[in-house]
C-alpha positions in Angstrom: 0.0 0.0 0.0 2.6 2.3 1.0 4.9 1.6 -2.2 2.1 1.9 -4.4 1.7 5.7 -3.1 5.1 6.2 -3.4 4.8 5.2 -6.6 2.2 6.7 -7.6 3.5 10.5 -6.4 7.2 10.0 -8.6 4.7 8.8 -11.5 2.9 11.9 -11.1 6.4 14.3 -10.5 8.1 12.9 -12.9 5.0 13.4 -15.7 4.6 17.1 -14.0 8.7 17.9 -14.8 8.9 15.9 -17.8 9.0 18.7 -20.9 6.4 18.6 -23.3 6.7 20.7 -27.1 5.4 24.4 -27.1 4.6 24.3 -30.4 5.8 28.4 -30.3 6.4 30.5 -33.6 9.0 32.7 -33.0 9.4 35.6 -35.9 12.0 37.3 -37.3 11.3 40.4 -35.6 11.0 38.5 -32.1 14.4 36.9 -32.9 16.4 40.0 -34.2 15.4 42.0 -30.7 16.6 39.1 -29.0 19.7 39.1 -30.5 20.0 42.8 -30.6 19.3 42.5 -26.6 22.0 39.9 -25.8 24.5 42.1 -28.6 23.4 45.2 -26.2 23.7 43.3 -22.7 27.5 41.8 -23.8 28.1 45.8 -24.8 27.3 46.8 -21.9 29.2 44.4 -19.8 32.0 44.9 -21.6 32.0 48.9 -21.5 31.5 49.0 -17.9 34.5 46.5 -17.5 36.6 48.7 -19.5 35.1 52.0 -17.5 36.2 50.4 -14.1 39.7 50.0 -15.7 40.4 52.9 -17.3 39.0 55.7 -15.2 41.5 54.4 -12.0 44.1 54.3 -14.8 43.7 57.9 -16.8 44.1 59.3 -12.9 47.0 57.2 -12.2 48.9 58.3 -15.7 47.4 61.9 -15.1 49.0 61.9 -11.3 52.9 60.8 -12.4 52.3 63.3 -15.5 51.9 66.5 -12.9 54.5 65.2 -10.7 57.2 64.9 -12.9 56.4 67.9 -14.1 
């Protein structure tokens, strides 16, 4: 009795998890923004990467110019 409920709930998890076709149409349109978005996101990353770097850096270069001046 007890294994059959068992059973019976990892029947019913696994058919709950198990994936299933979303028969979706996805347009050019819908696929060129997303593209464009992940092109933007990677931009962005990227630029604020190089922002952190460089500001500290331009100071840095900026501060030895003065004092050997």
């Amino acid at each position: 009795m007890f294994f059959e409920k068992i059973l019976l709930l990892v029947s019913l998890l696994l058919l709950l998890f198990s994936p299933s076709n979303a028969m979706a149409y996805i347009g050019p349109g819908m696929g060129l923004s997303a593209i464009g978005t992940v092109v933007a996101f990677t931009g962005a990353i990227l630029l604020a990467i190089v922002g952190f770097v460089w500001y500290p850096l331009k100071r840095l270069l900026a501060k030895r110019k003065t004092k050997n001046k």
